[in-house]
C-alpha positions as CSV (number, residue, x, y, z in Angstrom):
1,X,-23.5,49.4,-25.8
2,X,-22.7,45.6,-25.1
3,X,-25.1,43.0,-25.7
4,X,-27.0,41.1,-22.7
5,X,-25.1,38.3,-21.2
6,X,-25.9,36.0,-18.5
7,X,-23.9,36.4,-15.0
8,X,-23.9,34.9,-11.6
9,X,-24.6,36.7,-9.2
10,X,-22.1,36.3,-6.4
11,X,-23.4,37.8,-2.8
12,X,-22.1,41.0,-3.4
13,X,-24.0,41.4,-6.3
14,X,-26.9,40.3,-5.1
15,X,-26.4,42.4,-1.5
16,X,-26.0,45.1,-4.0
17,X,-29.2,44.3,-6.2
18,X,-31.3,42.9,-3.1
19,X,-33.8,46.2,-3.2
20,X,-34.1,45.9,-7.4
21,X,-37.7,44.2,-8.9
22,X,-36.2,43.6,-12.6
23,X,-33.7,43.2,-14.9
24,X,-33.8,47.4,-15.6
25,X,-33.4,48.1,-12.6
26,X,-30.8,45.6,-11.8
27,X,-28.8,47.2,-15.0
28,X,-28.9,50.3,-14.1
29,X,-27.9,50.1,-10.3
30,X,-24.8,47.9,-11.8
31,X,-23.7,50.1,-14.2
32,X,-24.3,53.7,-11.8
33,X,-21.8,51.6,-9.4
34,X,-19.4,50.5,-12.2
35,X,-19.3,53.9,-13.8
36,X,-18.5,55.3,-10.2
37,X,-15.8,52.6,-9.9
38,X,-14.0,53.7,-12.8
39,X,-14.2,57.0,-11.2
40,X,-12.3,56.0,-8.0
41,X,-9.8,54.0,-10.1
42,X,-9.4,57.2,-11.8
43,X,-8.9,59.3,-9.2
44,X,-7.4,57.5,-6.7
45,X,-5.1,54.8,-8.5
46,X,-1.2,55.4,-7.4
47,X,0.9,55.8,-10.0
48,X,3.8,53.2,-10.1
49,X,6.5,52.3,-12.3
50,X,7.4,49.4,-13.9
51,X,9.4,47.9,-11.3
52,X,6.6,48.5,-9.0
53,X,3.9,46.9,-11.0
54,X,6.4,43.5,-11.6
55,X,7.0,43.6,-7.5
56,X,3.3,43.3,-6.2
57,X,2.6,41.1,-9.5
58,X,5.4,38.9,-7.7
59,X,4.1,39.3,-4.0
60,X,0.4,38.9,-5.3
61,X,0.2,36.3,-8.1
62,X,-2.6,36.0,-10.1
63,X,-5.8,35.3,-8.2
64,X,-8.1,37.0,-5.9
65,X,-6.7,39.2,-2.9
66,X,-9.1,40.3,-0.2
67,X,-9.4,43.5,1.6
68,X,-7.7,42.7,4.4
69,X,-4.9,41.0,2.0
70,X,-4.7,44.2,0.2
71,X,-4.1,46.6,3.3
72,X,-1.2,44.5,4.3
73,X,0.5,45.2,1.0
74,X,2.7,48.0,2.4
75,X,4.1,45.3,4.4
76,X,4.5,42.6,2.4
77,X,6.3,44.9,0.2
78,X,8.6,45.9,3.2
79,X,9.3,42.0,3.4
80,X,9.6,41.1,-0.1
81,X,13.2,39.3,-0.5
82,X,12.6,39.0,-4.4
83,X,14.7,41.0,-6.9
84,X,13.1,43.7,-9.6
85,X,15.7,45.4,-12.0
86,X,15.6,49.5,-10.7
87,X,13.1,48.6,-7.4
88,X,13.9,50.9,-4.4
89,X,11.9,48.5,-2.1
90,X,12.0,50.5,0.6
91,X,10.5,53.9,-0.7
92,X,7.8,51.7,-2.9
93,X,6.6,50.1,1.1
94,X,7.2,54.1,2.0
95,X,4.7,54.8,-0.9
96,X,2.2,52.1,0.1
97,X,2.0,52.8,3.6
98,X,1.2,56.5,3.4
99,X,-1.8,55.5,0.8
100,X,-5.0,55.2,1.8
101,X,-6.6,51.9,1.4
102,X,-9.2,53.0,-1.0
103,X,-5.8,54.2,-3.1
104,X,-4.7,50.4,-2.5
105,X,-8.0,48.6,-3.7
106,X,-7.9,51.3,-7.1
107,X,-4.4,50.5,-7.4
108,X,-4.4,46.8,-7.1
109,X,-7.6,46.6,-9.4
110,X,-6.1,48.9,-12.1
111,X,-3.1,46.8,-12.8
112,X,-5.6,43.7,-12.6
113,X,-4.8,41.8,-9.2
């Protein structure tokens, strides 16, 4: 078990919170959604290689990417003019586009984008 720690609390969290009186119940409803996150990361997380992973870490950066930014992955993918060592762009933008977007968002937070 971690230690408290002091957070902020963007809007999400505090849509997510908004029906929570105190702290315990503010913990708990956090970590029920977080343990459920890591479920869906789990289970729906594509599995890519490592010339995939160095493409959309070229075509994303580091930083935040929002949902809509995330669903046009297939395409940006499709339009990357870049050069990975053993990428078959074309079947990774295949790959992409027949994912659901949940599959996206797990996949995109797994490797840490």
């Amino acid at each position: 078990m971690n230690v408290k720690t002091k957070m902020y609390f963007g809007p999400p969290l505090a849509a997510l919170t908004q029906n929570e009186k105190n702290t315990l119940e503010i913990s708990g409803r956090l970590n029920r959604t977080a343990e459920r996150y890591l479920g869906i990361l789990e289970q729906y997380a594509i599995e890519l290689t490592a010339p995939e992973i160095a493409c959309l870490k070229k075509i994303c950066m580091v930083g935040h990417m929002s949902m809509d930014e995330i669903a046009e992955l297939p395409h940006d993918v499709a339009q990357f003019r870049g050069y990975v060592d053993g990428l078959d762009t074309h079947a990774f933008a295949q790959k992409l586009k027949e994912a659901p977007l949940v599959a996206l968002i797990a996949t995109v937070d797994q490797i840490g984008l």
